[in-house]
The first five atom37 places (N, CA, C, CB, O) and aatype in JSON, in Angstrom:
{
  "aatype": [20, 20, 20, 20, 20, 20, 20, 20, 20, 20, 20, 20, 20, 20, 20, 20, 20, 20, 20, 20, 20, 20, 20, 20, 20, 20, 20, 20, 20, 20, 20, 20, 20, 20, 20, 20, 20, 20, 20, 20, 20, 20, 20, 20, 20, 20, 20, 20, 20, 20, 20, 20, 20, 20, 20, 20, 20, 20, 20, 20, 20, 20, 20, 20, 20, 20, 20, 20, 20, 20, 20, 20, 20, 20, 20, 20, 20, 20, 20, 20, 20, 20, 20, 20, 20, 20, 20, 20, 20, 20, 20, 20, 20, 20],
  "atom_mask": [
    [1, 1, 1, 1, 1],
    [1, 1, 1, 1, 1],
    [1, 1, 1, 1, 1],
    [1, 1, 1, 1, 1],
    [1, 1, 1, 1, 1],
    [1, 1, 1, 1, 1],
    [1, 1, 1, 1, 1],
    [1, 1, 1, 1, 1],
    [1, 1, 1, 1, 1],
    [1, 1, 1, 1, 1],
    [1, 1, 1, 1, 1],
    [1, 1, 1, 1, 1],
    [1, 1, 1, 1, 1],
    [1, 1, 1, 1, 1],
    [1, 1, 1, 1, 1],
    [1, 1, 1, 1, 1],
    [1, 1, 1, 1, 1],
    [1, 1, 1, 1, 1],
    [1, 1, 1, 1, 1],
    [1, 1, 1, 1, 1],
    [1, 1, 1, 1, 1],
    [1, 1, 1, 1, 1],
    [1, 1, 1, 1, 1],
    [1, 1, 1, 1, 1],
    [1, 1, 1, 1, 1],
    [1, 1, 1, 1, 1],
    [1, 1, 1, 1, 1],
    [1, 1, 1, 1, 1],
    [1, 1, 1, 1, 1],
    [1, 1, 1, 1, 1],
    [1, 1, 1, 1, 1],
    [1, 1, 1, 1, 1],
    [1, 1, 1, 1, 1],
    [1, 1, 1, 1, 1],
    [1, 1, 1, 1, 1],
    [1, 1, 1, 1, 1],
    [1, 1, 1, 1, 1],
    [1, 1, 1, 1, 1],
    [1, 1, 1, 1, 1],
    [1, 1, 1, 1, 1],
    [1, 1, 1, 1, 1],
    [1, 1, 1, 1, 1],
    [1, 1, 1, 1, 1],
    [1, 1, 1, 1, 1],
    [1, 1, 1, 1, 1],
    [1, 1, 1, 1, 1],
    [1, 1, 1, 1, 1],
    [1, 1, 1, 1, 1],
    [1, 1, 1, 1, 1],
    [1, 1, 1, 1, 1],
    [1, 1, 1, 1, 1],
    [1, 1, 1, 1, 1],
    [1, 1, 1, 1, 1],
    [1, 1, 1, 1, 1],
    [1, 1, 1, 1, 1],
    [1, 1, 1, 1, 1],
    [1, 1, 1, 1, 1],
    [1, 1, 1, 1, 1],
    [1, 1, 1, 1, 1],
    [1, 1, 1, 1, 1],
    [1, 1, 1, 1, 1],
    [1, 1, 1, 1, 1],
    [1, 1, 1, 1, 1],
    [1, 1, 1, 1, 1],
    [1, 1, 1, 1, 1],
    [1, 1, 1, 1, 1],
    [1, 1, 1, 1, 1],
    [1, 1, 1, 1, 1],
    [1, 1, 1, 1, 1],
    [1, 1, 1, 1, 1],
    [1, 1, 1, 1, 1],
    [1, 1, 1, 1, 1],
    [1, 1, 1, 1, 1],
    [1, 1, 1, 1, 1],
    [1, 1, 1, 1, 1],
    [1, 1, 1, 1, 1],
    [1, 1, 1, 1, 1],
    [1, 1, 1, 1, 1],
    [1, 1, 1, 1, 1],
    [1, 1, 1, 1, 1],
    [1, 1, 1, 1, 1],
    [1, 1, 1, 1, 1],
    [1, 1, 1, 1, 1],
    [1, 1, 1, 1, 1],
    [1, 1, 1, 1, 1],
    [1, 1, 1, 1, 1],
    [1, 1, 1, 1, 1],
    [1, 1, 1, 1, 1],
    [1, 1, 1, 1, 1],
    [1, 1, 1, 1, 1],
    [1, 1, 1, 1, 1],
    [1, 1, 1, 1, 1],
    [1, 1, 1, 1, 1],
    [1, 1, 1, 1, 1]
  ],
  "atom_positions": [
    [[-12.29, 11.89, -13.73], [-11.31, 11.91, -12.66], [-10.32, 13.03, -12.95], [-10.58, 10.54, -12.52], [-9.9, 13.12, -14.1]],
    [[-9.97, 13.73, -12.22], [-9.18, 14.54, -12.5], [-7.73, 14.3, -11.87], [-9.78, 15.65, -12.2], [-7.57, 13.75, -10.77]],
    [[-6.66, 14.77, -12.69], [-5.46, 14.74, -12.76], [-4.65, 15.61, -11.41], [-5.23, 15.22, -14.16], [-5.0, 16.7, -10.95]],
    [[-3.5, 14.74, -10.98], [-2.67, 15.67, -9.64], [-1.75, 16.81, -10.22], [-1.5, 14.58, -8.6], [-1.24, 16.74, -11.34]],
    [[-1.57, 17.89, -9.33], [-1.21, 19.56, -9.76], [0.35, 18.81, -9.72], [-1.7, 21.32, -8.34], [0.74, 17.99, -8.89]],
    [[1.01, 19.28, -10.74], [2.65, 19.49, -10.44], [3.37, 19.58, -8.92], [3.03, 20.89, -11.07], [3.33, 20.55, -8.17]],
    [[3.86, 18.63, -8.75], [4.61, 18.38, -7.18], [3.49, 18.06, -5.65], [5.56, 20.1, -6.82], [3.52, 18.35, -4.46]],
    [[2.38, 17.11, -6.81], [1.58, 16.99, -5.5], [2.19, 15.83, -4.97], [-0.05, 16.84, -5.63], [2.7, 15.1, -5.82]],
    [[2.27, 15.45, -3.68], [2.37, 14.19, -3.61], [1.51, 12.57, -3.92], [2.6, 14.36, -2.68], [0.39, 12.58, -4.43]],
    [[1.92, 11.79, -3.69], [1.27, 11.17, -3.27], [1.5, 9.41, -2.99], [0.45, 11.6, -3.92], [1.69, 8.52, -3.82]],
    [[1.41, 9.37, -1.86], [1.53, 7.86, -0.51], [0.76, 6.6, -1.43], [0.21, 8.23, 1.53], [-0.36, 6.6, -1.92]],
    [[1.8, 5.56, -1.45], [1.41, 4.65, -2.4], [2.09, 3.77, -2.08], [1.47, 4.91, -3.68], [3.06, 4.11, -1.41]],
    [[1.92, 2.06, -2.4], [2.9, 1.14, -1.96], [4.1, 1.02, -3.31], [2.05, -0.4, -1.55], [3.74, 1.01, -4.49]],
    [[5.22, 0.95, -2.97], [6.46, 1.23, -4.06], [7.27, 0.04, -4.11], [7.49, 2.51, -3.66], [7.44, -0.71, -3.15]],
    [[7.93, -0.18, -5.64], [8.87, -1.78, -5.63], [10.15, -1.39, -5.01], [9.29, -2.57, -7.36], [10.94, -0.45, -5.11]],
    [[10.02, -2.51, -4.32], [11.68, -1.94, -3.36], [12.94, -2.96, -4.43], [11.72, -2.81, -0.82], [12.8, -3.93, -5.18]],
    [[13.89, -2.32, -4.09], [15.17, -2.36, -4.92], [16.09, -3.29, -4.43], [15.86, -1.08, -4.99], [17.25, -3.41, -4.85]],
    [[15.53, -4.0, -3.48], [16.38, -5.19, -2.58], [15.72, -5.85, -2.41], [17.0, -5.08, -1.37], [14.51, -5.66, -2.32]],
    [[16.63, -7.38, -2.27], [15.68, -8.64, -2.48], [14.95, -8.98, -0.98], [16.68, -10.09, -3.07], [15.25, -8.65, 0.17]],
    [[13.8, -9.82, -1.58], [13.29, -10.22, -0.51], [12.67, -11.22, -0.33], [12.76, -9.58, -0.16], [12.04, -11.75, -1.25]],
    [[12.69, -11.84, 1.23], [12.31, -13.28, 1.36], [11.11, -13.48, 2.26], [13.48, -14.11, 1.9], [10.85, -12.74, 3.21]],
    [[10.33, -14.64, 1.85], [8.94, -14.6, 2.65], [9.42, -15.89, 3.12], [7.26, -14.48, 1.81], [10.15, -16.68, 2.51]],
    [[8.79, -16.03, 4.55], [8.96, -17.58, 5.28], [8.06, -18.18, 4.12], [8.25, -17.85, 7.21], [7.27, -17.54, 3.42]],
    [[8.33, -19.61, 4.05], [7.03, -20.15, 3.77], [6.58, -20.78, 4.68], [6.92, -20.89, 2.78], [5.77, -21.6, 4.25]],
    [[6.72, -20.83, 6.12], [6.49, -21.29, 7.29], [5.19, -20.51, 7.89], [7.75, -21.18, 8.08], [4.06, -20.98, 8.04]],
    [[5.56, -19.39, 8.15], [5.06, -18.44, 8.76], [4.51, -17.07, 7.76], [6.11, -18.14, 9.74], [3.56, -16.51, 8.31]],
    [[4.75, -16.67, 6.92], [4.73, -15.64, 6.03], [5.49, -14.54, 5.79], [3.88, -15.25, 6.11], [5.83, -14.28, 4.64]],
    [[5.77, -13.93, 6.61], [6.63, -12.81, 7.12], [7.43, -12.56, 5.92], [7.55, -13.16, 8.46], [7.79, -13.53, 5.27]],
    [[7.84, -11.08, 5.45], [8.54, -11.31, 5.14], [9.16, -10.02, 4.86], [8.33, -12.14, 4.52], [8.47, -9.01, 4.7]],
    [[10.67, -10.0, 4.78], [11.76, -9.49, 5.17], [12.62, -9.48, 4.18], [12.2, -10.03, 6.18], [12.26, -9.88, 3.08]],
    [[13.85, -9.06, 4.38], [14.81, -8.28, 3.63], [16.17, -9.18, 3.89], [14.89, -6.6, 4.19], [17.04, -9.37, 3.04]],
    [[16.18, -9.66, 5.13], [17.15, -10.64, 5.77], [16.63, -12.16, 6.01], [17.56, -10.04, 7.17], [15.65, -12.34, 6.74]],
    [[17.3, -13.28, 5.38], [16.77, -14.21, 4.89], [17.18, -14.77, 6.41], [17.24, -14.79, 3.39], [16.28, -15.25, 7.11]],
    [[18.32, -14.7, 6.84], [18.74, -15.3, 7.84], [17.52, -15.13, 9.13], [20.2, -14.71, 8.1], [17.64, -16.12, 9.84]],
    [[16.59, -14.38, 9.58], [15.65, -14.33, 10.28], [14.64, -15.0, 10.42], [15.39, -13.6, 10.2], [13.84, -15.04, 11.36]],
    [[14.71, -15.86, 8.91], [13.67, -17.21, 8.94], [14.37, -18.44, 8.86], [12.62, -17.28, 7.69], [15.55, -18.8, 8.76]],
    [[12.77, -19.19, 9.01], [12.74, -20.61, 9.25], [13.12, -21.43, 8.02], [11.38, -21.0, 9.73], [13.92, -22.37, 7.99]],
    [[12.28, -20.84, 6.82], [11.99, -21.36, 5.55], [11.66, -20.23, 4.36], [10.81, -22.31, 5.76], [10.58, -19.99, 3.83]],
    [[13.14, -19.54, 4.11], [13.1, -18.71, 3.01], [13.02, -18.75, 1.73], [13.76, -18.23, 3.04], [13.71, -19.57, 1.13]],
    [[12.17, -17.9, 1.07], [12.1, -17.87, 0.35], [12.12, -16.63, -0.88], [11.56, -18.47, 0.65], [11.22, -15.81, -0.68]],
    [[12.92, -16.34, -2.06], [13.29, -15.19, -2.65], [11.57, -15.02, -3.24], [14.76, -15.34, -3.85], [10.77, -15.85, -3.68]],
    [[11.48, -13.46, -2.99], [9.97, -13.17, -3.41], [10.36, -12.56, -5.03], [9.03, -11.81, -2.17], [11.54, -12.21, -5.11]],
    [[9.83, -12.43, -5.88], [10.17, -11.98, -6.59], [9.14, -10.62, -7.3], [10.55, -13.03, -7.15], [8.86, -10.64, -8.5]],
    [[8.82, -9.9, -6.7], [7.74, -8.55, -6.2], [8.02, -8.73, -5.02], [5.99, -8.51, -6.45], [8.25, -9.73, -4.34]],
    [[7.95, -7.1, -4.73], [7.52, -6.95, -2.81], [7.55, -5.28, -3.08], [9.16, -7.73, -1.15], [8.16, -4.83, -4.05]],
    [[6.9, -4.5, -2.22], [6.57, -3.45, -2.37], [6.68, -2.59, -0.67], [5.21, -3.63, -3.16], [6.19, -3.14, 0.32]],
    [[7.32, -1.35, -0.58], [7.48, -0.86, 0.76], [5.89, 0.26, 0.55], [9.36, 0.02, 1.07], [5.48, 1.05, -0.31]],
    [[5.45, -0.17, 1.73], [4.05, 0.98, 1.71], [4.54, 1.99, 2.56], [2.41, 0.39, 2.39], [4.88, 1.86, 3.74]],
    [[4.54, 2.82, 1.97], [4.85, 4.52, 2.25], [4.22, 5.02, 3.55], [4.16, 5.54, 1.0], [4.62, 6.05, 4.09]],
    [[3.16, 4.23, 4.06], [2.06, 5.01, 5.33], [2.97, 4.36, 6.3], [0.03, 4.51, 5.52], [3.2, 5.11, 7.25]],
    [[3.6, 3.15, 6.38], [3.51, 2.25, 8.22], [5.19, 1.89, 7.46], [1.77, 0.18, 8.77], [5.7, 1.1, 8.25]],
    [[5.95, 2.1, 6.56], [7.09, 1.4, 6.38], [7.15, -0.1, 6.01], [7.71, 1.57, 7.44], [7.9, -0.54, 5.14]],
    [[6.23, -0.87, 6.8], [5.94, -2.38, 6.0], [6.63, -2.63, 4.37], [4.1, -2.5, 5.78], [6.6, -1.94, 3.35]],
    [[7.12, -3.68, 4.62], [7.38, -4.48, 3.14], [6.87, -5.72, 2.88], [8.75, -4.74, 2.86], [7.34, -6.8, 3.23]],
    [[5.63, -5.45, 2.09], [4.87, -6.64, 1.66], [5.06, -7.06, -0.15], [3.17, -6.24, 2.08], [5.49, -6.55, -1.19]],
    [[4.45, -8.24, 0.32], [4.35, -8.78, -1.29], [2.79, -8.34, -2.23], [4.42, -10.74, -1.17], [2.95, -8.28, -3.45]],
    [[1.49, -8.08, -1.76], [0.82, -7.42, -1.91], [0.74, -5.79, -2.12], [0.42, -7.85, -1.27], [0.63, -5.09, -1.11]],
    [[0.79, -5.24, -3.27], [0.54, -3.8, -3.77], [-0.43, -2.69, -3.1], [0.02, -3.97, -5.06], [-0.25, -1.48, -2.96]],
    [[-1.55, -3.56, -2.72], [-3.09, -3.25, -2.37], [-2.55, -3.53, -0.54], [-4.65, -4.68, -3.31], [-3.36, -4.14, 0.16]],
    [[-1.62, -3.2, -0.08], [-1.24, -3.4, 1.2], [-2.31, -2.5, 1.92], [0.31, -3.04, 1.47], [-2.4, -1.41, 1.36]],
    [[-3.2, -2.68, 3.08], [-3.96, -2.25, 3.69], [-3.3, -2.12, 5.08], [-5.05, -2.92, 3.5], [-3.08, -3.07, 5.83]],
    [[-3.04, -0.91, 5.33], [-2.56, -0.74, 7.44], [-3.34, 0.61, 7.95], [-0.26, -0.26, 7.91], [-3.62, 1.64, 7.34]],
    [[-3.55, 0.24, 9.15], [-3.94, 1.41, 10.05], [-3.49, 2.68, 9.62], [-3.43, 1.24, 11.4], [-4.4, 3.09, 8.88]],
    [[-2.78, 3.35, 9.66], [-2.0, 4.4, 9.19], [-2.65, 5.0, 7.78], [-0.51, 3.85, 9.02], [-3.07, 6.15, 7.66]],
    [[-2.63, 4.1, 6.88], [-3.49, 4.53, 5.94], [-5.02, 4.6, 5.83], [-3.17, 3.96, 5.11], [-5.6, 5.41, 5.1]],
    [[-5.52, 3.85, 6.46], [-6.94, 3.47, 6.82], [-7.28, 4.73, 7.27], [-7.21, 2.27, 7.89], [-8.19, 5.24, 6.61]],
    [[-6.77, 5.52, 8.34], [-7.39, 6.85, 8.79], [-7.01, 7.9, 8.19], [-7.2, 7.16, 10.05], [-7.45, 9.0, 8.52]],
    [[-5.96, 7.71, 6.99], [-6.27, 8.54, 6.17], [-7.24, 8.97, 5.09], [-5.6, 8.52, 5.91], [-7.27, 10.09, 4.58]],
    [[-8.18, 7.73, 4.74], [-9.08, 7.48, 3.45], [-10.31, 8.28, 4.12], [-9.42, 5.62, 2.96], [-11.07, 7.86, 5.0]],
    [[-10.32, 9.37, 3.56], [-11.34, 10.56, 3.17], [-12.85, 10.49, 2.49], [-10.61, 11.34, 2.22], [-13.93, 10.9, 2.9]],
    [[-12.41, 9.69, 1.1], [-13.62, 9.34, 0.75], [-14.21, 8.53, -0.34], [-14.04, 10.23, 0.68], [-13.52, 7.57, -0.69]],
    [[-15.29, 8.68, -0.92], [-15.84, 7.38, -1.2], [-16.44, 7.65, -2.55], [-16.9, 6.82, -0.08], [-17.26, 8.55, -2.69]],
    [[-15.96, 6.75, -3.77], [-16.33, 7.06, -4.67], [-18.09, 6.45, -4.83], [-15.24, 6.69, -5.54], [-18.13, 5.23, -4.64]],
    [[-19.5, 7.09, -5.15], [-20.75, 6.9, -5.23], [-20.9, 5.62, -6.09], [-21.43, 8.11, -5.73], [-21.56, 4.58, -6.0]],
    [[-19.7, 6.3, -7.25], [-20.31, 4.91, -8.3], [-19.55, 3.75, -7.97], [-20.09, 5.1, -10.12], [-20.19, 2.71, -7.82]],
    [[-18.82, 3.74, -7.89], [-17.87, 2.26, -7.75], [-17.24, 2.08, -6.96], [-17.01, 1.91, -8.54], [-16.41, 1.19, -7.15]],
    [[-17.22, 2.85, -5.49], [-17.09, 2.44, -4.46], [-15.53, 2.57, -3.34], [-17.51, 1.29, -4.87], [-15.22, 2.64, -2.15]],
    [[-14.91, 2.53, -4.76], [-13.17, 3.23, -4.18], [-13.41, 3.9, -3.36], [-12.16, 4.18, -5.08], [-14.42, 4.59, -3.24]],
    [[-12.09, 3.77, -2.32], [-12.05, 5.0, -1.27], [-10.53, 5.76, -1.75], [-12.03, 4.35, 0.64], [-9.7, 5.03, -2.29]],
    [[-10.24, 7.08, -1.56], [-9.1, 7.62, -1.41], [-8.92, 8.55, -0.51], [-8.76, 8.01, -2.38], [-9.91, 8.83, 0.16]],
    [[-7.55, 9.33, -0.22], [-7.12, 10.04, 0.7], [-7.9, 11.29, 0.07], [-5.51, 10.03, 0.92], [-8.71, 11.9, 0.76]],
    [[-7.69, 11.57, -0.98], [-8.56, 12.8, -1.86], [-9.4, 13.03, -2.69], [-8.12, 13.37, -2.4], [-8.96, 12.62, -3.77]],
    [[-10.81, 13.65, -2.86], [-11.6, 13.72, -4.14], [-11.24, 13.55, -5.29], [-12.08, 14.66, -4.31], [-11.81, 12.76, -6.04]],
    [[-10.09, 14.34, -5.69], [-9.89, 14.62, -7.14], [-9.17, 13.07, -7.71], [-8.76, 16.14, -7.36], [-8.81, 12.91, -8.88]],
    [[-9.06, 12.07, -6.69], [-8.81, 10.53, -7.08], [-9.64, 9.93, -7.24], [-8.21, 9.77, -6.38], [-9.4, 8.73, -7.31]],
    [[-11.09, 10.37, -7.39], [-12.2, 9.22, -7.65], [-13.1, 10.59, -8.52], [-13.13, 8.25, -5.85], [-13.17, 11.82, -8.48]],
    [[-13.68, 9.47, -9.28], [-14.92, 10.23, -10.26], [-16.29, 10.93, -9.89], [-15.45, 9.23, -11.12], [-16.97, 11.69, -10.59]],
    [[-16.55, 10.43, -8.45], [-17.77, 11.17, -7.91], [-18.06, 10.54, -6.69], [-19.05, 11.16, -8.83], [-18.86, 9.69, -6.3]],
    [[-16.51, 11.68, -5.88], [-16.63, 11.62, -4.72], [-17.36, 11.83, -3.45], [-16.11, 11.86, -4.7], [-17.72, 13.0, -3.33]],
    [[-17.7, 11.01, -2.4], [-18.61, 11.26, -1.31], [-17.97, 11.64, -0.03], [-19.41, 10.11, -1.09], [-16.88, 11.08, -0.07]],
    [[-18.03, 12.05, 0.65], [-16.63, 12.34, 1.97], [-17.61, 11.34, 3.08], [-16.26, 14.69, 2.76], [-18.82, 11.28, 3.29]],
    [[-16.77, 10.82, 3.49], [-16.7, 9.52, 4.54], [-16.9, 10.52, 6.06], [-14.79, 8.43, 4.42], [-16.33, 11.53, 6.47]],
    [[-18.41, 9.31, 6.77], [-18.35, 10.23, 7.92], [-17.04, 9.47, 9.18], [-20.2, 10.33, 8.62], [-16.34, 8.46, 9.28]],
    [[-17.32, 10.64, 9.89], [-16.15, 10.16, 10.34], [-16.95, 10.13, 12.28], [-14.5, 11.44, 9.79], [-16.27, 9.74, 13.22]]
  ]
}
């Protein structure tokens, strides 16, 4: 696998720095407790960089990112936005 060049970017889900509460009603979950039914302090939650979403899941999956994933690793199956993130990349038809 090869390594990213100095100041590449790169779009990832990130730990956010403010607390946050999931219904346990409904799931949802948010930043403002007062918006639910049945709050609850999460203790992880992560903002995904593609759609803004704040989930409790890392591995957050949205549209936005979905049409960005390029391609497909042969051996083990990963997808990423770029080759040089997987070991023996395949490019995804489109």
């Amino acid at each position: 696998m090869k390594t990213k060049e100095k100041g590449e970017s790169e779009k990832m889900a990130t730990k956010s720095a403010t607390k946050i509460y999931k219904c346990e009603t409904c799931g949802l979950v948010t930043t403002e407790k007062g918006h639910l039914c049945k709050p609850k302090v999460v203790n992880k939650a992560y903002t995904c960089e593609y759609c803004g979403l704040t989930a409790s899941d890392p591995r957050h999956v949205c549209k936005p990112k979905v049409a960005k994933l390029n391609y497909v690793c042969d051996s083990c199956g990963r997808v990423a936005v770029g080759k040089e993130e997987l070991c023996n990349p395949k490019k995804i038809k489109s």
